[in-house]
Every structure is written in structure tokens, then in C-alpha cells.
C-alpha positions in Angstrom: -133.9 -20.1 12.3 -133.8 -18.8 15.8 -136.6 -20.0 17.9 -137.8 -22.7 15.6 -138.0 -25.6 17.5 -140.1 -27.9 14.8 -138.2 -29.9 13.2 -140.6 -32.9 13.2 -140.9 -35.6 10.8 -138.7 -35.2 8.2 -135.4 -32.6 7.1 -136.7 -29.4 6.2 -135.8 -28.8 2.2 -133.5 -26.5 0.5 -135.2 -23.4 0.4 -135.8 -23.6 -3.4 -134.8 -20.6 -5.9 -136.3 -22.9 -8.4 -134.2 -22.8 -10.6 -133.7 -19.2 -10.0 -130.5 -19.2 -8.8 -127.5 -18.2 -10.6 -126.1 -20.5 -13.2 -122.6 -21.4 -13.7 -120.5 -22.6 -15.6 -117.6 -24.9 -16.2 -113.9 -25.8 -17.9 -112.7 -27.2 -21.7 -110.1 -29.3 -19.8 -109.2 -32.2 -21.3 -109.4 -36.0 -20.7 -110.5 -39.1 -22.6 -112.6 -41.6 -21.0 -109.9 -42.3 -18.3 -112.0 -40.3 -15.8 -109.7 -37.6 -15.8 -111.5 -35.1 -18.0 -113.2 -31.7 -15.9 -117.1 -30.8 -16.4 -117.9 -27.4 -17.0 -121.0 -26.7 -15.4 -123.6 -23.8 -15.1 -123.6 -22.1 -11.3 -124.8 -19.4 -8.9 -122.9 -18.4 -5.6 -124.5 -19.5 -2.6 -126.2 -17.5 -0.3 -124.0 -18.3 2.6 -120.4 -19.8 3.6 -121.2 -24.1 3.1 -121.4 -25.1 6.5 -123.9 -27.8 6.3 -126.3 -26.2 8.9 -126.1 -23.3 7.2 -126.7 -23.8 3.9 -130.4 -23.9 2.4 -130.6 -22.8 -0.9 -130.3 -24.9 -4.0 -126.7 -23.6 -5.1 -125.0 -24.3 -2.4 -126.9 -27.7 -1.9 -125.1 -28.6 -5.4 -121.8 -28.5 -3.7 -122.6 -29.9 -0.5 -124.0 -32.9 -2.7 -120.1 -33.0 -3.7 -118.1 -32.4 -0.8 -120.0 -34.2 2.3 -121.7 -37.9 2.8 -123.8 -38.4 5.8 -125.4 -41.5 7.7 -128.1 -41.6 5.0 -128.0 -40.9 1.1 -131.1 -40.2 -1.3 -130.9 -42.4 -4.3 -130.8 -40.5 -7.4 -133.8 -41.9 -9.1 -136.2 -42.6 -6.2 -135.3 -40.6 -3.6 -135.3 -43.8 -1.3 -133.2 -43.3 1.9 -130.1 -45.6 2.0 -127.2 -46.0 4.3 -124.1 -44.5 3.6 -121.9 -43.8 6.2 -124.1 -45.6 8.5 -123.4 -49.5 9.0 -127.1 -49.7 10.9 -130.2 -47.3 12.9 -131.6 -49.8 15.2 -134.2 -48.1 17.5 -137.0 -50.7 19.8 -139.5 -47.6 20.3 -139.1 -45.2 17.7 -137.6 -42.6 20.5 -134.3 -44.0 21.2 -131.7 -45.2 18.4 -128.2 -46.5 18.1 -126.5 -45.3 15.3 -123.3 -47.1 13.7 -121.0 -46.1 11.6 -118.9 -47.8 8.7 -115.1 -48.5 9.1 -112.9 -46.7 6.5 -114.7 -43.4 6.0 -112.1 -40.2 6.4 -112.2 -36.5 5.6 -110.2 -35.5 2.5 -107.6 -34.0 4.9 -107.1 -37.4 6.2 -108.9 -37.2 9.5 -111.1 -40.1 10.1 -115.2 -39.8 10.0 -116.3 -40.8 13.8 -119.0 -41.3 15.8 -117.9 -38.0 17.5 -117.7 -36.3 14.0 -121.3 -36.6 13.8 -122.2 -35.7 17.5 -120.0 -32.2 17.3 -121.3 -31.3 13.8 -124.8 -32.0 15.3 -124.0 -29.6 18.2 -122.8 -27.1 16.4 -125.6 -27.2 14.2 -128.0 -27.0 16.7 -126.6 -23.8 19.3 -128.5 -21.0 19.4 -124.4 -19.0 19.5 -123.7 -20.3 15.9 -126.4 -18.8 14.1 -127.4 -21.5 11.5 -130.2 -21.1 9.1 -130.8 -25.4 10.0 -130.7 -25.4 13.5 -134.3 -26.5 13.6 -133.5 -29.8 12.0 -132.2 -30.8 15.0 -135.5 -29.5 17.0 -136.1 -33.0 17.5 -133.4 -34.3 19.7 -133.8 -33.9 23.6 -132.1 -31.1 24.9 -132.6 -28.7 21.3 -134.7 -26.3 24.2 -131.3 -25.8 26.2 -128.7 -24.8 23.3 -131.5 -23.2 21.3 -134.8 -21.6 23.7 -136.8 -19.6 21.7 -136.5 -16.3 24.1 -132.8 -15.7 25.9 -129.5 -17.2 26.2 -129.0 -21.0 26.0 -128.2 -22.8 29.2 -126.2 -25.6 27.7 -123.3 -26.1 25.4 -124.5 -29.5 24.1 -127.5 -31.6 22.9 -128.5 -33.9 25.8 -130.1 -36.4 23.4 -126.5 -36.8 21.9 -124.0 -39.6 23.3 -121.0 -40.9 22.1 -120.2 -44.7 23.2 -117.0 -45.6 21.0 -115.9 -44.2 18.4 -118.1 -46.0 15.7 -121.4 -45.5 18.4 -123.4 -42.8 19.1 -127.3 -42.6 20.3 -129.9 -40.3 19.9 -132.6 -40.0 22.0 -136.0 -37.8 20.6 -138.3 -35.5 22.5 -141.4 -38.1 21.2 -141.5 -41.2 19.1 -141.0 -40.4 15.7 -140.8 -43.9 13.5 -139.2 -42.5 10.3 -136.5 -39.9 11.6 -134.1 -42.1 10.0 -134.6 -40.6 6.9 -133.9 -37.7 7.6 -130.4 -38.1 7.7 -129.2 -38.1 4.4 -129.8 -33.8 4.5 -126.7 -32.0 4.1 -127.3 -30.4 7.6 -126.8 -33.9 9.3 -123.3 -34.3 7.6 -120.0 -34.9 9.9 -117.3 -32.1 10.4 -114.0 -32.4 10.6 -111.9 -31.8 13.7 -110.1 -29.0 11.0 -113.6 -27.7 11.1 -113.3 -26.7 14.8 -109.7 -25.8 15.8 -109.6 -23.0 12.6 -113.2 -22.6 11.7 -112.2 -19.4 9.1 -109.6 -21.8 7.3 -112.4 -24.1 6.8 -115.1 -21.6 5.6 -112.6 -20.6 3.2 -111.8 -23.9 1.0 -114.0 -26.4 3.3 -112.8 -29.9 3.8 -115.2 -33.1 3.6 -116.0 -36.6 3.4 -117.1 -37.1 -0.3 -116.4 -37.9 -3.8 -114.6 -33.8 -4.3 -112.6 -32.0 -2.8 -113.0 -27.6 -3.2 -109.3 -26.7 -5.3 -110.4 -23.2 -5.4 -113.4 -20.3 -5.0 -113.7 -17.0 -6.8 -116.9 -15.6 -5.5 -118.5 -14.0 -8.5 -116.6 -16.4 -11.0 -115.7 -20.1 -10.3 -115.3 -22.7 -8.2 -113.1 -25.7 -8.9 -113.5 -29.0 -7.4 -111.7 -32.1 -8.1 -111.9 -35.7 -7.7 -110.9 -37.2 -4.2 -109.0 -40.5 -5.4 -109.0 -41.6 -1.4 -113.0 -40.9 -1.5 -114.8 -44.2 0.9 -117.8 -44.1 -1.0 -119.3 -46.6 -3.5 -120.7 -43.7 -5.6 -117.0 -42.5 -6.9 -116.8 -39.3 -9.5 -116.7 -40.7 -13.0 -114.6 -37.5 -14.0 -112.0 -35.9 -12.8 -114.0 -33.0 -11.6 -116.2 -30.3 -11.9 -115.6 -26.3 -12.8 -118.8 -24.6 -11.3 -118.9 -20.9 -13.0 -121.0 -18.4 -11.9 -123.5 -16.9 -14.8 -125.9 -13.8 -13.6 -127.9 -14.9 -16.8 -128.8 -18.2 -18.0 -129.1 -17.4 -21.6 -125.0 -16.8 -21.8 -124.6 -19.8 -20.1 -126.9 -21.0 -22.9 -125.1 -19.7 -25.5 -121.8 -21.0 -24.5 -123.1 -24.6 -24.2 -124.1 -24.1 -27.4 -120.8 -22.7 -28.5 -118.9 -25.6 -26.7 -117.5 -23.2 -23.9 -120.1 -25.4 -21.3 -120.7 -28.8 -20.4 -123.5 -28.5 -18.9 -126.8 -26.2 -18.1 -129.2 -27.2 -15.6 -131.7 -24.3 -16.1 -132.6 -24.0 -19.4 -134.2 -20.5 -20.1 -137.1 -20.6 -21.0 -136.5 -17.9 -24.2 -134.5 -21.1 -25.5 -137.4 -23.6 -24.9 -139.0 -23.7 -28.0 -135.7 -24.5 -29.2 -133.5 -27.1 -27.1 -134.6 -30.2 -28.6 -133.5 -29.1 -32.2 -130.5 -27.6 -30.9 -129.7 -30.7 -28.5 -131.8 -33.3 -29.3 -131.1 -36.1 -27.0 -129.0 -34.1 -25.1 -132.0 -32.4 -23.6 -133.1 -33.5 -20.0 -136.9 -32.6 -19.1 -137.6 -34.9 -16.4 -140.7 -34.6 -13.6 -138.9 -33.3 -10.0 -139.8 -32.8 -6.6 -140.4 -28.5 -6.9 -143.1 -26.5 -6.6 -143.4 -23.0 -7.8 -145.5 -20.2 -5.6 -146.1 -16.9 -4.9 -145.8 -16.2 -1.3 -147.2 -13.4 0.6 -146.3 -10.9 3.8 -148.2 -11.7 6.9 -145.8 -9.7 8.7 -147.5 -6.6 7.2 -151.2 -5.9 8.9 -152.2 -5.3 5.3 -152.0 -9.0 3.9 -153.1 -10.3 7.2 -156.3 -9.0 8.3 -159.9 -10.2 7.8 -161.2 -10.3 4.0 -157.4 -10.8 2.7 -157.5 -14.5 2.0 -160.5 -13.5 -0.5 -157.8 -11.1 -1.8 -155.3 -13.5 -2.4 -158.0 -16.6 -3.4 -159.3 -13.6 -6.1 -155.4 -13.6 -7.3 -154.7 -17.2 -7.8 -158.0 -17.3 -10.0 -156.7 -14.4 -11.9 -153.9 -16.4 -13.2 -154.4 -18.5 -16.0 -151.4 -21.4 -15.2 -152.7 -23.3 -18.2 -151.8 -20.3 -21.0 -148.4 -19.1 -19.3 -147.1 -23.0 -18.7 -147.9 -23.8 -22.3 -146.4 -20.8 -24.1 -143.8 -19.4 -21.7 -142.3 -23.1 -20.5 -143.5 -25.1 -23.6 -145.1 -27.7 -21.0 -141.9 -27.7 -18.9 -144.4 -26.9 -16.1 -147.4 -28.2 -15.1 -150.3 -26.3 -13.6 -150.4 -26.9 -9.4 -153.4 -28.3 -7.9 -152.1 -28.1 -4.3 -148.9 -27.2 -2.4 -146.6 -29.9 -2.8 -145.7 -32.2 -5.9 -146.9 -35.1 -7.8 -143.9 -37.1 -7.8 -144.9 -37.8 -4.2 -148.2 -40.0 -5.4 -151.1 -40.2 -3.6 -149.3 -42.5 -1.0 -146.5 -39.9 -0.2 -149.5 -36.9 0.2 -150.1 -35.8 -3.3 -153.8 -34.4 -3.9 -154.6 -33.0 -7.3 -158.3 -31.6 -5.4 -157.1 -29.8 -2.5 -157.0 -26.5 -3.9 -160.0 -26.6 -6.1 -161.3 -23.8 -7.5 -159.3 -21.9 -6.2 -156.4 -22.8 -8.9 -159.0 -22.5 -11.7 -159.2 -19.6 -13.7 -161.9 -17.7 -14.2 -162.0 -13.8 -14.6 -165.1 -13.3 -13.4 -164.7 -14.7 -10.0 -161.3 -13.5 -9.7 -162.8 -9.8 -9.9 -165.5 -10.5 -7.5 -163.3 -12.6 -4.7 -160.9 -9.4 -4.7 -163.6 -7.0 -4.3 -165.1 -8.5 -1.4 -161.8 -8.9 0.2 -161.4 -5.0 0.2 -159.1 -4.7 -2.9 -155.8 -5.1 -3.4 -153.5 -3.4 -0.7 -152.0 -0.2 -2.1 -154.1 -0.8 -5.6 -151.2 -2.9 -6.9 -149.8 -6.2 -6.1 -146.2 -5.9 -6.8 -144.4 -9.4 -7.1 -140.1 -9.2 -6.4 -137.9 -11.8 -8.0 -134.5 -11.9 -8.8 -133.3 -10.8 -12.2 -129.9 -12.4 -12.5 -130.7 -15.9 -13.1 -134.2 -18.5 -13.5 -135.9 -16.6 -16.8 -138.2 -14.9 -14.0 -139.1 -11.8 -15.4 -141.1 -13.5 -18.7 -143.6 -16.1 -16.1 -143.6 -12.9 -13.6 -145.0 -10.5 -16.3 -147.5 -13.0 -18.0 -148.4 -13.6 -14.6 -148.9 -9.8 -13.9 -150.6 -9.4 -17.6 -153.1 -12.2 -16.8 -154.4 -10.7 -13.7 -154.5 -7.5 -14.8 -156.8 -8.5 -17.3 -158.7 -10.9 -15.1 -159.5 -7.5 -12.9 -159.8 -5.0 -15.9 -156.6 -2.8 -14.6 -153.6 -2.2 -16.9 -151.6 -1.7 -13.5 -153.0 -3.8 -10.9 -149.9 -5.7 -10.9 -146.3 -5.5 -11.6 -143.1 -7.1 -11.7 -140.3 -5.9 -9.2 -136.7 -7.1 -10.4 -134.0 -7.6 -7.2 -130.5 -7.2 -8.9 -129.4 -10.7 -8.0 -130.5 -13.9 -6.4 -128.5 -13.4 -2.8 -129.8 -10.4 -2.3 -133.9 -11.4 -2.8 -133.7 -14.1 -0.6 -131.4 -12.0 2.1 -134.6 -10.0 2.0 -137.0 -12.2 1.8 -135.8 -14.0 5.0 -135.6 -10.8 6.3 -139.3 -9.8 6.1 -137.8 -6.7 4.3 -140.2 -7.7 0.4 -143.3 -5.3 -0.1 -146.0 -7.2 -1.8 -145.9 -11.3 -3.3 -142.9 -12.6 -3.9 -141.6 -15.8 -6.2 -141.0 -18.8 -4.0 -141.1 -22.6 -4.3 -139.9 -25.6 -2.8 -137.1 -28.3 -3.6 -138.0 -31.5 -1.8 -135.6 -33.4 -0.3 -137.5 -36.4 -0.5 -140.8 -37.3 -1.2 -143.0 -36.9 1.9 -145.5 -34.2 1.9 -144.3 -32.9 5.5 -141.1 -32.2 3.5 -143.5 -29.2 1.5 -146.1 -28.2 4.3 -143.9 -27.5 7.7 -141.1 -25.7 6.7 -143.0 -23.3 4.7 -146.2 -22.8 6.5 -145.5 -23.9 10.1 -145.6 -20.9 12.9 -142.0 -19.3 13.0 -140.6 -22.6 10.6 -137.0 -21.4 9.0 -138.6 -21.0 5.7 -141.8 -19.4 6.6 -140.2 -15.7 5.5 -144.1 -14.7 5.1 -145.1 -15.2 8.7 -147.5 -17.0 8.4 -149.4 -18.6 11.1 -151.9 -20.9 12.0 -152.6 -22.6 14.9 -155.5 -25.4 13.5 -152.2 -25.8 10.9 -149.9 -26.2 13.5 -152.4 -28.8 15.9 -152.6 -31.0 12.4 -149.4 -31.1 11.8 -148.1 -31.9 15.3 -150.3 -34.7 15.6 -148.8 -36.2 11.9 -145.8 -35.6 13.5 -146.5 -37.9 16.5 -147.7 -40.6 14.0 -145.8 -43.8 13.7 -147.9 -44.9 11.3 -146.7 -43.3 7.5 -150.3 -43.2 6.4 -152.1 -41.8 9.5 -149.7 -39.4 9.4 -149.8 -38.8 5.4 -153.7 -37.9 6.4 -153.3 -35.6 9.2 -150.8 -33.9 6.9 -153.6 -33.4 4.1 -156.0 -32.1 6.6 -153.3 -29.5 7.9 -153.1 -28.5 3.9 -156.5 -27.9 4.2 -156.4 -25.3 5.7 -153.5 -23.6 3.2 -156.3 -23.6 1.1 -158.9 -21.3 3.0 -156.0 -19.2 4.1 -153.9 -19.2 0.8 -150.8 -18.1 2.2 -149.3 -19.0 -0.7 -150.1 -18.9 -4.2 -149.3 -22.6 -6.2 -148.4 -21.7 -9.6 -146.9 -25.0 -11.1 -145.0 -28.0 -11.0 -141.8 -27.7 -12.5 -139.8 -30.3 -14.2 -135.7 -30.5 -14.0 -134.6 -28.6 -17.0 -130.7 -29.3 -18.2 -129.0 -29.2 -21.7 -124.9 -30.7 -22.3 -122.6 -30.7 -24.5 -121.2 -34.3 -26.5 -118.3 -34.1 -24.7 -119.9 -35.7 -21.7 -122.3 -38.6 -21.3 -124.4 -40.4 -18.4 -125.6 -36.8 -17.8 -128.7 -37.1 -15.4 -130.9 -34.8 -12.8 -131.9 -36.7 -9.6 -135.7 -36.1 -8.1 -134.8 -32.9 -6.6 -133.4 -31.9 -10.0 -130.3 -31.3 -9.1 -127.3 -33.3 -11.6 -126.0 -36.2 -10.6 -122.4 -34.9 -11.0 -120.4 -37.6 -9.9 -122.0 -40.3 -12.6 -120.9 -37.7 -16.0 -118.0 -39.0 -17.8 -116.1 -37.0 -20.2 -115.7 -38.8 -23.5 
């Protein structure tokens, strides 16, 4: 985001849709178990052209997760950082590191992955003339003030931090120390580019070229995309099919219905109509596993209305109208869990986790609901009106329990209401575009489990996914001084303290934890959803 110059600590996440985004869905081709069978799968179309700077919503983190490998990789089942491309990080004071890369590693066009791959992917990222939604990841390496000032043009072309010493070295030197920048790295917006990327940047955007296990055969916005298995692929973590037909549903109960009719391999949002009954219909071929995502309702400090004294009684008075227990039981059958705070448990109480922060404040109770929103002045207009996208995610059952439980917490048959957006591109395109009247659904995917990964991007002053506006500046003190911790759990505590103050404010609403959510068919097996519930697509095999 222009002007966010923040990108402390750890990679921002994928702007989650939580599950909201469009399904897709996938192909009956054949194949035994030579590896050469294809894997239908349920999809959305992304928000925005792949670039890996520019991409930071969950669907097109799916395919990024197939088509690109970076210096670091999150392990599936712990979210540990681990080399990949890189051969070492070596740094002696946390400020300045020397990064080296593995021999062997090419693009799928046959170009090979170089130190200089990395630095003018990282450039690009990071110039204010580019326009990507990540740019702030690289807010961290000297120079980011030059190619991307907050006010006016930029008055350099390149990173300064950035140096290329052969073509397997590069360094990087950091505005301050920052001990665990290393992992980082495995983010999608830290991935190499292609020379191909550069000399005919529209031939790229249009069937993009990378450096992992798939390669993009074909795109139909609105309908499909085909990717298939790179044979040449470097990588230890090789595609166990021979690859994957992402097809785009606008709702997840028809892609439900043709898994179940054996159209789909696979469904990684279960709707929640079907809930009550996947195991019967599936059995062991249902996946409810905890993840990294939170789910919230997020509100519009840009408008005077939500941000003036009294509101954050308003908006306490609201969570307390909403009874999480009731809805998670009946409308997810315990697919959710109730939040407590604004990040996740799968962080544990090392990674940041709190299950007191929010307190009361979480708790339902009618009563105090009522009298929090009538000392805050009321709700703004009369009616809180809460927008979500109606193509995909089963939003509109959790967003009208939600409305019906505060409307009978404060005795109103219309003091809230739903407000469907036709489909997922177009909420967020507003929602980052300050354009939503009212709350809004929002969460947050993790992209791995550190509790900076939940707090800054979402709540720090002008961060890229703070579409409310909201702002802070106790927030931003704590979380600048966790920042400039090189010790994890200093820094874990200044982060708490920082969330805090989310809890006096309540910019956000935390609704519940959600767990990944998939369904598949018998004709594929080793089917599995990583931390950030996202399937581990390269690991199914088509029987």
C-alpha cells in the first residue's frame, strides 16, 4: 500500500476472505497412480493479476503456492521456516545478511533462478511506480524511503539495501536490527522473477512463468485455470499428480454437490448448510483441522461517525451483543471456535496467543450490550449494516444469526442487517477502497505463527490491510519497540501490550477461530490443509 512503510517483523499475511472466496473447481482426467492423473479442485479468481507483490488474498495465494519457491518455505504442518532456494542467511548483527542461493534452481522457461532474480523481483516489489498491494514488505530494507516516500515521487530506481555480489550472492542490509527477518522470506511477495518477467511484462501477467512444482497451461477468468506438473521442477517437494484444474464456483454448495456427484476432487470450503452432513457423506474424507485464521468484523474509521468519542462503547456494546457460542455451534457445527482476542490459538502462548485479552468484552450478555451502546450515543444511522460477499464462504447464514443476535440483544428487529456484495472481487475492491458503509466481514490468514503476523498489518497506522483506518499511536509506539526486539519473547510481550489497546478501542470485532474446512473425492488420497488452511496440492495423488 502506498505510503506504508512498516513492514517490521515478519511478512504481512494474505489478506484473508476466510474462506470467503470463490470456490473452484477441477477435472475427471485420468491417471492411475503413475502421478499422471489431474485434481479437480474448488477455486475463486483472484483479486488481482499474480505478481507476487501483488497478490494478497487467499485465492491467488493458492496458485502462487504452486507456481513460485522463494529463499524460505513454511512447512506444511508447523509452519516452521525452512530453506528452500536458499543454501544459507548468515547475518553477525541482525542488520546486515548474506544470502546464498542453491545451484540448480531455474524458471520453467528455462532461465536460471539468480541472486539477481531475487534483487530485481525485490525492486520491483518495492517502487512506489509499480503499484503493488506488498510493497510494504519490503519497508524494512534501507533505501524502501527513496523508491517508495510516503508524500511525492521516488527519488531512486532501486533499494539501496540491495547488492548483488555473484550470481549466487546477494546482501541485504535493514533500516534496524531485526533478529528473525529471515523468516520472512518464504511469503510469496519475496519470490524471484524471471528475466521474461521484465522484457514483456503483459506476456507474463497473462500465463505467468515460475520457479515451482506447476506450470499455468491455461486461465479462463470466470471458469478455470489449468496448471500442470513441471517435470524439470528443482525442488524436493515435487507434485504427486500430474496437475491441478482450479474451477471457479460463485457458490460453494455446487461445488459441494458435484464433489459429491464425482464431478470434483476436492472442496476446501465446506458450506456450512452441508455441515451437519459431511462426515456421513464423506466420512474419513472430511478434513476439519485447527488453522491459523481469524474471523472479525471490522469497522470504518474513515467515516467521523465510527471514530469519534463514545464509539468504542458502541462497538464494545456490539461484540457483547453477539452470542459466538450459539451461532458457532449451530451454524458451523463447532467448525469455529469462539475468539478471545485478535489472533489465533494455533500460535500458543509462546507465539502471542491470549485467551483473556478481550475479556468481557467477547462475552455475551444482552443486558450490557444494550447499555454499552446507549452510552456510546447509539448506533450511527440506527442500523449497523454488515457487507460481505455473496458468491462464495456460506456468509450470509453467520452474517444474519449475527444480525438476529444483536438485534435481540438491543430489543430492535432492525438494528442490524446483512448487506450482500455480488461477488468476492468486488467487496474487497471496496473495502480497500474505504468505499463500505457500516462493519464489514474480515479475518486474517497467517502466514506463520507469530502474533505480529495478526496485529500490524491490520491495525497498524496506514498498514496495507488496515482498509478501516484505523489508528493509534500508543499501538503504533508498542509495536515499534516489538519490532526492534531481538529477543522473540520481549518482543512477543510488547506485541500483547500493543493488543491491548485493540481491546479498549475495538477496531475490530473477533468473532471466531475458524478451522480448515475441505471435503474429496476417493479418487485422490494424501489430501491435507497446511496451517494457513490452504491444501497442500502438490502431496494428493490420484489413485
Amino acid at each position: 500500500m502506498r505510503g506504508a512503510t512498516h513492514a517490521k517483523w515478519a511478512a504481512c499475511a494474505v489478506a484473508v476472505a476466510l474462506a470467503a472466496t470463490g470456490c473452484g473447481g477441477g477435472s475427471s482426467d485420468g491417471g492411475g497412480g503413475d502421478g499422471s492423473g489431474i485434481v479437480g479442485s474448488s477455486w475463486g479468481d483472484p483479486q488481482n493479476p499474480l505478481e507476487p507483490a501483488n497478490t494478497n488474498e487467499v485465492q491467488g495465494g493458492k496458485v502462487l503456492d504452486m507456481l513460485v519457491r522463494g529463499l524460505k518455505r513454511y512447512d506444511p504442518k508447523t509452519g516452521e521456516a525452512q530453506d528452500m532456494v536458499a543454501e544459507s542467511i548468515d547475518t553477525k548483527d541482525s542488520q546486515n545478511f548474506t544470502v546464498k542461493i542453491k545451484d540448480g534452481w531455474k524458471f520453467s522457461n528455462g532461465e536460471a533462478v539468480t541472486a539477481k532474480s531475487f534483487v530485481d523481483a525485490w525492486n520491483y516489489g518495492a517502487h512506489l511506480k509499480n503499484n503493488q498491494k506488498n510493497a510494504y514488505f519490503f519497508g524494512y530494507i534501507e533505501g524502501y524511503d527513496k523508491v517508495h516516500p510516503e508524500k511525492g515521487d521516488a527519488s531512486a530506481e532501486t533499494l539501496s539495501g540491495l547488492k548483488v555480489v555473484d550470481p549466487k550472492t546477494f546482501t541485504v542490509k535493514l533500516t534496524q536490527k531485526f533478529s528473525t527477518w529471515p523468516d520472512t522470506l518464504g511469503y510469496p511477495s519475496f519470490a524471484p522473477l524471471p528475466k521474461a518477467f521484465f522484457d514483456n511484462h503483459s506476456a507474463w501477467l497473462s500465463k505467468p512463468v515460475g520457479n515451482g512444482p506447476y506450470t499455468v497451461k491455461s486461465y479462463q477468468k470466470g471458469s478455470k485455470m489449468e496448471l500442470r506438473k513441471w517435470d524439470g521442477y528443482s525442488g524436493d517437494d515435487k507434485a504427486q499428480n500430474g496437475g491441478v484444474d482450479l474451477k471457479v464456483y460463485t457458490d460453494n454448495n455446487t461445488a459441494y454437490t458435484d464433489l459429491m456427484a464425482g464431478n470434483l476432487d476436492l472442496v476446501d470450503d465446506v458450506p456450512a448448510s452441508q455441515l451437519k452432513n459431511v462426515k456421513s457423506d464423506l466420512g474419513d474424507r472430511y478434513i476439519n483441522t485447527p488453522a491459523g485464521i481469524i474471523q472479525t468484523l471490522a469497522f470504518p474509521f474513515y467515516d467521523k461517525k465510527w471514530d469519534k468519542a463514545g464509539a468504542e462503547k458502541v462497538r464494545q456494546g456490539l461484540s457483547r451483543a453477539i452470542n459466538r457460542e450459539q451461532i458457532t455451534e449451530t451454524i458451523f457445527q463447532k467448525t469455529r471456535t469462539p475468539a478471545k482476542d485478535w489472533t489465533s490459538p494455533v500460535l500458543g502462548e509462546d507465539g502471542g496467543y491470549s485467551d483473556s485479552v478481550c475479556g468481557d468484552w467477547c462475552e455475551y450478555d444482552a443486558g450490557e450490550a444494550k447499555k454499552l451502546v446507549e452510552e456510546g450515543g447509539g448506533i450511527p444511522g440506527g442500523t449497523l449494516k454488515i457487507s460481505y460477499n455473496a458468491d462464495t464462504g456460506s456468509h450470509k447464514e453467520w452474517v444474519d444469526a449475527v444480525c438476529n443476535s444483536i438485534n435481540k440483544a438491543l430489543g430492535k428487529s432492525n438494528a442490524c442487517v446483512g448487506n450482500p456484495i455480488g461477488t468476492f472481487a468486488d467487496f474487497r475492491s471496496q473495502a480497500s477502497q474505504q468505499k463500505l458503509d457500516g462493519a464489514w466481514r474480515a479475518g486474517w490468514q497467517m502466514d506463520y505463527p507469530l502474533i505480529q503476523n495478526f496485529l500490524e498489518p491490520n491495525y497498524y497506522t496506514d498498514a496495507s490491510s488496515n482498509d478501516g483506518k484505523y489508528s493509534n499511536e500508543d499501538f503504533d509506539k508498542l509495536i515499534n519497540e516489538a519490532n526492534g526486539e531481538t529477543d522473540t519473547a520481549k518482543a512477543v510481550t510488547r506485541f500483547q501490550d500493543a493488543e491491548k489497546i485493540l481491546a479498549k478501542d475495538m477496531p475490530a470485532i473477533p468473532l471466531w477461530y475458524q478451522n480448515g474446512s475441505a471435503g474429496y473425492s476417493d479418487r485422490v488420497s494424501d489430501v491435507a490443509l497446511n496451517q494457513f488452511s490452504v491444501p497442500v496440492y502438490e502431496a494428493i495423488k490420484v489413485n
